[in-house]
Each structure stands twice: as C-alpha cells, then as structure tokens.
C-alpha positions as CSV (number, residue, x, y, z in Angstrom):
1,X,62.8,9.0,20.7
2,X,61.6,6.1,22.6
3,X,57.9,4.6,21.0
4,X,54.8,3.7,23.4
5,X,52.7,0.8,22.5
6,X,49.0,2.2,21.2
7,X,46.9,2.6,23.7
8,X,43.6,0.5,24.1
9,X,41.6,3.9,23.7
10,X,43.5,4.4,20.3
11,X,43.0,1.2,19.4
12,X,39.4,0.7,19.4
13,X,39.1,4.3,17.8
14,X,41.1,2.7,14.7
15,X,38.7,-0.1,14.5
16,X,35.1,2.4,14.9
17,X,37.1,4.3,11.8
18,X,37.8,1.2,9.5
19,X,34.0,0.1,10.9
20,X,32.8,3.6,9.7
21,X,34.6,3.0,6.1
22,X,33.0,-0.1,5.5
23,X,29.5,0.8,6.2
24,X,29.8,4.1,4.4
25,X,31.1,1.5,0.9
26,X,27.9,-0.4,1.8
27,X,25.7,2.6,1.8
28,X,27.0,3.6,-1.1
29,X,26.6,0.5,-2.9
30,X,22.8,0.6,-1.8
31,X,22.0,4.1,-2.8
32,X,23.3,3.0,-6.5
33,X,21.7,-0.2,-6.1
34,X,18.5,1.5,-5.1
35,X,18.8,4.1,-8.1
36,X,18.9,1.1,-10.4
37,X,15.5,-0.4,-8.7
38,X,14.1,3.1,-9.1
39,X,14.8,3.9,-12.7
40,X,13.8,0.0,-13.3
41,X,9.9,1.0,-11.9
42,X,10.1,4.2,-13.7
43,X,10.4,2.4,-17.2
44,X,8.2,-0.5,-15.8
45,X,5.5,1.4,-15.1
46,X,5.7,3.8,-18.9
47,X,6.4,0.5,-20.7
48,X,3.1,-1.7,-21.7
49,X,-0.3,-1.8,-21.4
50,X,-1.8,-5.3,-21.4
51,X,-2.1,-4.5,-25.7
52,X,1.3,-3.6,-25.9
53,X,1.4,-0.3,-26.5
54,X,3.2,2.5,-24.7
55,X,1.4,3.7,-21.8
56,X,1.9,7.3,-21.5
57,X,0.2,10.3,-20.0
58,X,-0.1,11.3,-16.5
59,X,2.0,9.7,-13.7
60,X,-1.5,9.8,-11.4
61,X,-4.0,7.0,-10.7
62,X,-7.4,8.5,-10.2
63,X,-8.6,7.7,-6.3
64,X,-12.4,7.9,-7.6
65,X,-13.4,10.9,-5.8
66,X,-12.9,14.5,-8.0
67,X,-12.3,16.5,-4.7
68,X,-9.4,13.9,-3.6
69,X,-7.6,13.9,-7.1
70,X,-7.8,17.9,-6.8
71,X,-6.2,17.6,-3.3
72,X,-3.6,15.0,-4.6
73,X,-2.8,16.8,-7.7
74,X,-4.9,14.1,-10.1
75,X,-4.3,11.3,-8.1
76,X,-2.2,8.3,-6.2
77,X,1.2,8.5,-7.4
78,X,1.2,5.7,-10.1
79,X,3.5,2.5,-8.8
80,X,3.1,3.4,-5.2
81,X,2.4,2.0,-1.8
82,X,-0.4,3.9,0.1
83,X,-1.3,3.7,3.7
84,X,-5.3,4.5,5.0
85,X,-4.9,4.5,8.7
86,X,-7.8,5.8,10.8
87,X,-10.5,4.6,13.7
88,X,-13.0,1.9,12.8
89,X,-15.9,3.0,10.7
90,X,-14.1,5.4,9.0
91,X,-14.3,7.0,5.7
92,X,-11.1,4.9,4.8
93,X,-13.0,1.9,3.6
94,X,-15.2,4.2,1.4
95,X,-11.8,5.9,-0.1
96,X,-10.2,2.1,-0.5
97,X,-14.0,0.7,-2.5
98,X,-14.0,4.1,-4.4
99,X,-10.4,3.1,-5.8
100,X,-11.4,-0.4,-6.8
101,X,-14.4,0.8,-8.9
102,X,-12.8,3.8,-10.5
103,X,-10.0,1.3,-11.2
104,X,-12.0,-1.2,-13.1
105,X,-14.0,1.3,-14.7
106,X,-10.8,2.5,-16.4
107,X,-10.1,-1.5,-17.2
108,X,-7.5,-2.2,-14.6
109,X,-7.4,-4.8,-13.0
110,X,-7.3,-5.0,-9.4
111,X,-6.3,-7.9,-6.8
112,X,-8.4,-7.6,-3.0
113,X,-7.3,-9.1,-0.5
114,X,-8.7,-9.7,3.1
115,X,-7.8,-10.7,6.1
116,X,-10.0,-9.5,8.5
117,X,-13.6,-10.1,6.7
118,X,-15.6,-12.3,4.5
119,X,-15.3,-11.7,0.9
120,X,-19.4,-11.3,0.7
121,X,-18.9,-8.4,3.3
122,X,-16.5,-6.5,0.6
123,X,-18.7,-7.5,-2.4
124,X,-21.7,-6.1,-0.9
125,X,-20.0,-2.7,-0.1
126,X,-19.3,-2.4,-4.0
127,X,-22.4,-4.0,-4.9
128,X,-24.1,-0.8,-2.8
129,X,-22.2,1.7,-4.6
130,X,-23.1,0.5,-8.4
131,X,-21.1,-2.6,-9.6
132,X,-21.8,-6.1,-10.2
133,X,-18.1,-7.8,-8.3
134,X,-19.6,-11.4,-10.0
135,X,-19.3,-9.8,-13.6
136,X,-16.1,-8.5,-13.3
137,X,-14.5,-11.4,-11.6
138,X,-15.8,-13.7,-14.6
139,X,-13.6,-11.3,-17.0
140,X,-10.9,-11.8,-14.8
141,X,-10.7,-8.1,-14.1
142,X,-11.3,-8.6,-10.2
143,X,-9.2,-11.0,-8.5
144,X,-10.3,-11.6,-4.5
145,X,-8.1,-13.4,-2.7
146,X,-9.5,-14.8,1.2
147,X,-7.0,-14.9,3.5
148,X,-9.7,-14.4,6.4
149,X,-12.4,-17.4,5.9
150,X,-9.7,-20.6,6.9
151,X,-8.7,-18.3,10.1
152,X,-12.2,-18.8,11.3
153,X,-13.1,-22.2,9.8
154,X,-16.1,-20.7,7.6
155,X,-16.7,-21.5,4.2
156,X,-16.3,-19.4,1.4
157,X,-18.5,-19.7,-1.4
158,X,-17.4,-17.9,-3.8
159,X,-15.5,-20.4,-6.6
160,X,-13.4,-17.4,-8.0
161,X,-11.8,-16.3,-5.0
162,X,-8.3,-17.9,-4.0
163,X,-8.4,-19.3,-0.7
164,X,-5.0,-18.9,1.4
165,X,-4.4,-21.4,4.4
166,X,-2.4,-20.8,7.2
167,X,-1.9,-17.0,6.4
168,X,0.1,-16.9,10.2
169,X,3.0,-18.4,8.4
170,X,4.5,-15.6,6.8
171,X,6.5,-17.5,4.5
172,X,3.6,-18.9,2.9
173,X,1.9,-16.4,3.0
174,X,4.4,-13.8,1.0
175,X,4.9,-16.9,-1.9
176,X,1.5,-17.6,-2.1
177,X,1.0,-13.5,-2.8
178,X,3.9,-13.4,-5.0
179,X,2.3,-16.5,-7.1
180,X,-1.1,-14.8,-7.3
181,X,0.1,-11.4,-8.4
182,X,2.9,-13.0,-10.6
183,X,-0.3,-15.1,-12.7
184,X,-2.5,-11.5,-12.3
185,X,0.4,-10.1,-14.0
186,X,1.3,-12.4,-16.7
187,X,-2.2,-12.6,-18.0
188,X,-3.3,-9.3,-17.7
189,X,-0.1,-7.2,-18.0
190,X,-1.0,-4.8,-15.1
191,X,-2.8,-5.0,-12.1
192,X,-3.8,-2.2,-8.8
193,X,-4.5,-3.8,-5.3
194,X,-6.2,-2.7,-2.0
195,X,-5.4,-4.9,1.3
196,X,-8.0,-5.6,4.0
197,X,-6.2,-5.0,6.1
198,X,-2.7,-4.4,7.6
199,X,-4.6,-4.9,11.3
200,X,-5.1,-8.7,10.4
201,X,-1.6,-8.8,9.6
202,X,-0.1,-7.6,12.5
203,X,-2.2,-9.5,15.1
204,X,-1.0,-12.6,12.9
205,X,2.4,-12.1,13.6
206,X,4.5,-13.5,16.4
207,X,7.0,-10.3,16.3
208,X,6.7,-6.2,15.5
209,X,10.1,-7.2,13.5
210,X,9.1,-10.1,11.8
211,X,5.7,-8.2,10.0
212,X,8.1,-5.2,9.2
213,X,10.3,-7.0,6.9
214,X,7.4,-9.4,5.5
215,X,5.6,-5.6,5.2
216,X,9.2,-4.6,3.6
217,X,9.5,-7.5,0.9
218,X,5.5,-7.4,0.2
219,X,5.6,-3.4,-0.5
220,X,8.9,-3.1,-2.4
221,X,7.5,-6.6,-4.9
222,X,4.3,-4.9,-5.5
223,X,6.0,-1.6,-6.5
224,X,8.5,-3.2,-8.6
225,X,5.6,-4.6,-10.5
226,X,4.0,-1.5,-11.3
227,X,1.0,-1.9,-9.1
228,X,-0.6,1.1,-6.9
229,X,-1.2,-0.8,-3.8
230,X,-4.0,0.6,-0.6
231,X,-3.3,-0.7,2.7
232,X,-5.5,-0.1,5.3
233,X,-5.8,0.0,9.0
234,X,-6.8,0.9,12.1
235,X,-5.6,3.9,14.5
236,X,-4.8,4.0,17.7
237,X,-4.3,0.0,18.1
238,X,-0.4,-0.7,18.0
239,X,2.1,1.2,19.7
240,X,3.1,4.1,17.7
241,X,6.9,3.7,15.8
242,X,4.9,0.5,14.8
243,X,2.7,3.0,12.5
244,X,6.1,4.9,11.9
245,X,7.8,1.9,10.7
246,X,5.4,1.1,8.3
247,X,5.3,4.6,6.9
248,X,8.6,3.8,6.0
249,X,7.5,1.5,3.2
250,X,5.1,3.6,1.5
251,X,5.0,6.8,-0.5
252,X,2.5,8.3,1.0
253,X,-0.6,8.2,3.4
254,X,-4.1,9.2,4.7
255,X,-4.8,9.6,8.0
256,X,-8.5,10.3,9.1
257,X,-9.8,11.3,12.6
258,X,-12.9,12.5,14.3
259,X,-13.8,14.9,16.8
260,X,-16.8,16.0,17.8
261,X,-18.6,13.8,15.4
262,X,-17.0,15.3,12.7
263,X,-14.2,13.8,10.7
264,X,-10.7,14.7,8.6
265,X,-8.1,13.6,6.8
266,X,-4.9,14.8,6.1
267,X,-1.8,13.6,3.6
268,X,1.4,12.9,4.4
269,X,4.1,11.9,2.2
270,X,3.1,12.1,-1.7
271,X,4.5,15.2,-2.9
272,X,2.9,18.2,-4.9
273,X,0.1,17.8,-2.7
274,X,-2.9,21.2,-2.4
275,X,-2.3,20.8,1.4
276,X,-1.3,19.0,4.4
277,X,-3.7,20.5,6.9
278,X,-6.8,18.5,8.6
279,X,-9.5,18.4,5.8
280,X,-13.0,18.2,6.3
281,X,-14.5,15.0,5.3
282,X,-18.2,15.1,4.3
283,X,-20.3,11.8,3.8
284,X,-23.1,11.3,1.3
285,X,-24.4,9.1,-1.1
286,X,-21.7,8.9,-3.3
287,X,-19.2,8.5,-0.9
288,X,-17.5,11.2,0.0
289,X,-16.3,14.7,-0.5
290,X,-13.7,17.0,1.0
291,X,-14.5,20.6,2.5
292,X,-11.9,23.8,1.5
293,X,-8.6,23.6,1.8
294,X,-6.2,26.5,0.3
295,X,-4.9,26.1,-3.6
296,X,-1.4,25.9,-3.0
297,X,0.9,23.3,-4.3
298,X,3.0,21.8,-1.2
299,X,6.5,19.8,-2.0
C-alpha cells in the first residue's frame, strides 16, 4: 500500500496538539504553584502577631460599620485585596476612613497611600470622625505615604509622611512600595492599607496593560504579606474590561451607585456574603448604615 506525504492540514493539527500539551503542563504547574502561594498566606496570616504569639480567631477584619460586618459575615476577608468603586462623593471614602480607624483602634497598623489628594485632605476626614492622625503616626501605628504632592509641585508638610517622586515611573514606584511595606512589616509584624486611589494610577500610566500587571505584582505582594488592602476608585471613568481586569486581582468588591438621590451598594466576590442585591446606603453622623437586606447566607 503506497504511503502519501502528511498533508499541510495534518500537519499544523499535530503541532496545535503538541502546542495544547505543553500549555496544559504549564497550567498545571501554575495551579500547584499557586496552591503552594495560597497555603503560604494561609499560615502567614495565622502565624504572629507583632508579640509573637499565635494569632487565632476569626478569619474577618472588622470594616468599622456593625451593619457592613453583618452583611459581610464579620468582615473583609482577612489577607485580601478589596476594590471600592463608585461615582465621586460617594459613600466609598467614608467606608475606606471607617476601616483605618476601626483598624487602629484594634492596634493595627495601617499604611495610606494617595495619589490623588493632599495628605491634610485625608487627615482631616479622620480628624472629623474622632482621631488624632498626628498621635498615631508618632507611635508609628499610621504610616502615610504621598505619592500625590511632587505630581503637583506643592509641599508637604507633614515630616512623617514618605514622599514618593516620580510615581509615573512604575518601576519606582512598585520598589519604593515594596521598601515601605517591607520596613512597616519588619518593625511592626503586621500592617492593613487603604490606596487613594486606583484613579491616580491609571491616568499615570502610559498603557491599560502596563497598570494591570504593576496592579498584578502590587496586589498579589500585599496579599502575600498578610495585609487587607482597600483600593478605591471611581465609576464610570475607564472603559469597562478595564474595571473587569482589575476585579481580577482582588477577592472581593463594593460597588456603590445613586439614583434618584439615593444611593447602594452591592458585593461582589467575598463569599458567605447576607446578599448580593443593591443595598440601601443611609448617611449620618457616624458614617454610614445599610437599609434591609434578607438573612441568607450567599456562596
């Protein structure tokens, strides 16, 4: 029986399949690699407190507000990335003070970092909701780091803050972040952070690519190193698998709208959550608070 030569079709079909095999190996050596990283923050984030002992109890950080913690099932997920997105003025910036206080009330430390406003602006805001900033940075307990006043050529003032230059390099930026949570860490043993905000970043950046994989190494660094991390930023700016993209990254998010004057949130990601329906949001002079929303736990 007389043999024909492959044909081209045939060909190009056994390379796609030996294409295919290789790529599924790689996979597979991610998935284990990324079960390693996992278990790694698991017995991170259970090891030590900054006095050495154990640090057990829940697996929830307290957000500051009862109402939310009820909704989120007693809290952020602890070692976790978090994304506030909503329009300006929102009740996101309230949510991301509420976490710094109710995080140094409980002793944790916390790293703030802005990009989009002066340091004073953010001080004030937790100055106006019961805490002295000034005392707490002296213990070392609040770390602000100004990645906004250089931008603009104003001066910052305050002699405790860290002062980043040239924050459009993203190099610099990322090792400069690294250093500042790396010393955080060291000295303290733990540390949360909230970043003012994501925005900034983005409008930074020469490419949507570029900021992804800065937003990649930034997000999976913090995780690693136990830290509950609040992003925020605004809605309705960027074009929309932009948003997507970053959701990627975190565990979780909390979108807020308005209509009609009156606003909502809702939760995506984070599981074990009361609800994933639009939530009343209610303003007063503790913050906020959240209207019903039905008792049932949602995986």
């Amino acid at each position: 029986m007389t043999e024909f030569p492959q044909e081209p079709s045939e060909a190009k079909l056994q390379e796609l399949m030996e294409e295919k095999r290789k790529l599924q190996e790689e996979l597979a050596e991610t998935r284990t690699l990324l079960e390693k990283v996992e278990n790694s923050i698991r017995e991170f984030t259970q090891s030590t407190s900054p006095d050495g002992h154990q640090e057990d109890g829940p697996l929830q950080v307290h957000s500051g507000f009862t109402r939310l913690d009820d909704l989120l099932h007693g809290g952020y997920p602890r070692a976790s990335n978090i994304l506030l997105s909503g329009p300006p003025y929102s009740s996101k910036f309230n949510v991301a003070d509420r976490f710094i206080i109710s995080s140094l009330q409980e002793s944790y430390p916390v790293i703030v970092v802005s990009m989009d406003q002066p340091i004073s602006d953010i001080k004030a805001d937790l100055s106006a909701m019961g805490i002295s900033p000034e005392e707490y940075e002296e213990s070392g307990q609040l770390k602000f780091v100004d990645a906004y006043s250089k931008s603009i050529q104003m001066e910052n003032t305050d002699r405790n803050a860290v002062i980043l230059d040239n924050v459009s390099v993203i190099s610099n930026f990322l090792k400069s972040m690294d250093q500042i949570c790396t010393t955080v860490l060291a000295k303290m043993g733990r540390y949360r952070m909230v970043f003012f905000s994501l925005t900034a970043w983005i409008t930074q950046s020469s490419e949507d690519k570029m900021f992804t994989k800065a937003l990649q190494h930034f997000s999976q660094r913090r995780k690693m190193e136990g830290s509950t991390t609040l992003y925020l930023i605004e809605d309705g700016i960027f074009q929309r698998n932009l948003y997507e993209n970053m959701n990627y990254f975190m565990d979780g998010s909390i979108e807020f709208r308005t209509e009609s004057s009156v606003e909502y949130l809702r939760i995506r990601g984070m599981k074990n959550v009361q609800s994933r329906d639009w939530i009343e949001v209610v303003r007063n002079s503790n913050g906020i608070t959240l209207g019903s929303f039905e008792l049932k736990r949602i995986r």
